[in-house]
N, C-alpha and C positions, 0 to 999 in steps of 0.2 A: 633901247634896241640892243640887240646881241650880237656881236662882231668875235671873229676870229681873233686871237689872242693879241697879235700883234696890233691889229686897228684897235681893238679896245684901250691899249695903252698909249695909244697917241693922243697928246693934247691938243681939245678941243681948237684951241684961238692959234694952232700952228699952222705954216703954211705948207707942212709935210702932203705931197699931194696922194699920197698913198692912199686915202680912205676913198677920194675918187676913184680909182685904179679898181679898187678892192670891189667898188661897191657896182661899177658901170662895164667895167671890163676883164675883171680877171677871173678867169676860166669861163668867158663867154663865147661863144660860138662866132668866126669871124669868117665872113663870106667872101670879099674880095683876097684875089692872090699880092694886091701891091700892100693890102692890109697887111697880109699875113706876113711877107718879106719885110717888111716895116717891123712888125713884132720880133722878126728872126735878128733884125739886127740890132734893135735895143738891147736882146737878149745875150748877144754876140758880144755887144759891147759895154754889159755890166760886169763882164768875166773882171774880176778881179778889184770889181767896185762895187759902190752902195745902190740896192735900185733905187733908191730915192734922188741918187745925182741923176740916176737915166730919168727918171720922170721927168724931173726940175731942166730937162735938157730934151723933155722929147719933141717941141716945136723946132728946138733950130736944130734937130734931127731931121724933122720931115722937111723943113727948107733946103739942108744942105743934099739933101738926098733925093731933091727932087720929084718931093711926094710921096718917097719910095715907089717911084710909077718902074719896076723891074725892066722895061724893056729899055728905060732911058740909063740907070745903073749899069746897065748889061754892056753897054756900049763906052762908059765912060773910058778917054784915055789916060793921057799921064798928066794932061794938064788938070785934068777932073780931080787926080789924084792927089796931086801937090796941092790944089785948092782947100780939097778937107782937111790934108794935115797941116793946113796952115789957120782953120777956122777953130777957134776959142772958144766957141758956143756947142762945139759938138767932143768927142771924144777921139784925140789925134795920134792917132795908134796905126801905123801903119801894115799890121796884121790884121789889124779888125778892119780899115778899109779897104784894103787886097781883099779880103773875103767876101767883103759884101759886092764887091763888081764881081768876082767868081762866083758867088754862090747867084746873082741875078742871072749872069750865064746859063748856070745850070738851072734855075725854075724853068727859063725859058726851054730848055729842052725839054723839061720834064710837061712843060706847057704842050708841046708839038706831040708829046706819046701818048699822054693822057687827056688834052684836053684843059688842063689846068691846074696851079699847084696844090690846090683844095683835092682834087678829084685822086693826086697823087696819093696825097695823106689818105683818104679815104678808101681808095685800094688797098692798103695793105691792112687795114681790118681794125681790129682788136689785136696788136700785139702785144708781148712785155715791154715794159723799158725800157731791157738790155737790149731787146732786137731791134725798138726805135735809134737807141744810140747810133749800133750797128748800120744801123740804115740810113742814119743821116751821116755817119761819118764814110760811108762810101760812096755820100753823095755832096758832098756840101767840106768846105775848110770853116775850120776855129769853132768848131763843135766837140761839145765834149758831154758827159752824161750829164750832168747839172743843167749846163746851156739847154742840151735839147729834151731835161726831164722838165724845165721852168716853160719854156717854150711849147712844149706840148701840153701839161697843166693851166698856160694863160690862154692857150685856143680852145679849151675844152676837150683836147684829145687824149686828157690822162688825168684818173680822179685824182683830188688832195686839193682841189683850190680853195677848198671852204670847208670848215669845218660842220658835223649837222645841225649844232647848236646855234649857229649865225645865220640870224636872219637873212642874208643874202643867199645862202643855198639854197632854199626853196627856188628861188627863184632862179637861180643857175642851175638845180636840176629842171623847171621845166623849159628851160633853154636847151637843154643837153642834145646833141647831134644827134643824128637817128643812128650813125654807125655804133654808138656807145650802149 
């Protein structure tokens, strides 16, 4: 089989969980919004680390975040807050969890204009990168061109997830969202 350069050089008998990642999820199309805020904040919160620690961490992600279900993040207080940075299983950065209760806020807005935060992304079309950046950093905190260039790359809303010699493109191109 042909893999993108990085999965090809991971060893077979490793528990690296990347080739999962690569082969079921990255750059595939994701339809719910607490999906999508789930992905924003893994993403949020590889800034400055390996995405292999976010993988190897992304269950007691989804536990401490409450599913990533946005309207329950949205609301967390200060006790919510103290809680994560005290949880060992997830990444205890108190800028990246200030963000992810602000940036659940802001879906939900974006929920209430458009309908939902899928629909948001998909309004604004085909843009550049720089305009995505642009547009997430006027909407969203602890984003930055890489966060929101991987981030859009792993939803399918910006090519580069696969290379075309990897057998898994085919099949991420006929997944490809109708907006692309």
């Amino acid at each position: 089989m042909n893999y993108c350069e990085f999965v090809a050089s991971l060893d077979e008998n490793s528990d690296n969980p990347n080739k999962h990642y690569h082969d079921n999820e990255y750059g595939f199309e994701i339809e719910s919004d607490n999906a999508l805020f789930g992905r924003l904040i893994l993403e949020i919160n590889q800034a400055g680390l390996s995405w292999t620690t976010i993988l190897k961490k992304q269950d007691n992600f989804y536990k401490a975040y409450d599913e990533f279900d946005v309207e329950i993040v949205a609301n967390y207080g200060q006790e919510d807050i103290e809680r994560l940075l005290q949880d060992k299983g997830i990444i205890r950065n108190k800028l990246k969890v200030n963000a992810a209760v602000y940036n659940a806020n802001r879906i939900l807005e974006l929920q209430k204009e458009y309908g939902s935060f899928k629909l948001w992304l998909e309004s604004n079309g085909k843009i550049s990168k720089d305009e995505w950046v642009s547009l997430f950093k006027k909407n969203f905190k602890f984003v930055g061109g890489e966060i929101v260039n991987e981030f859009l790359m792993s939803i399918g809303f910006l090519e580069g997830a696969h290379y075309p010699e990897c057998d898994i493109y085919k099949k991420h191109i006929d997944c490809k969202p109708k907006w692309l």
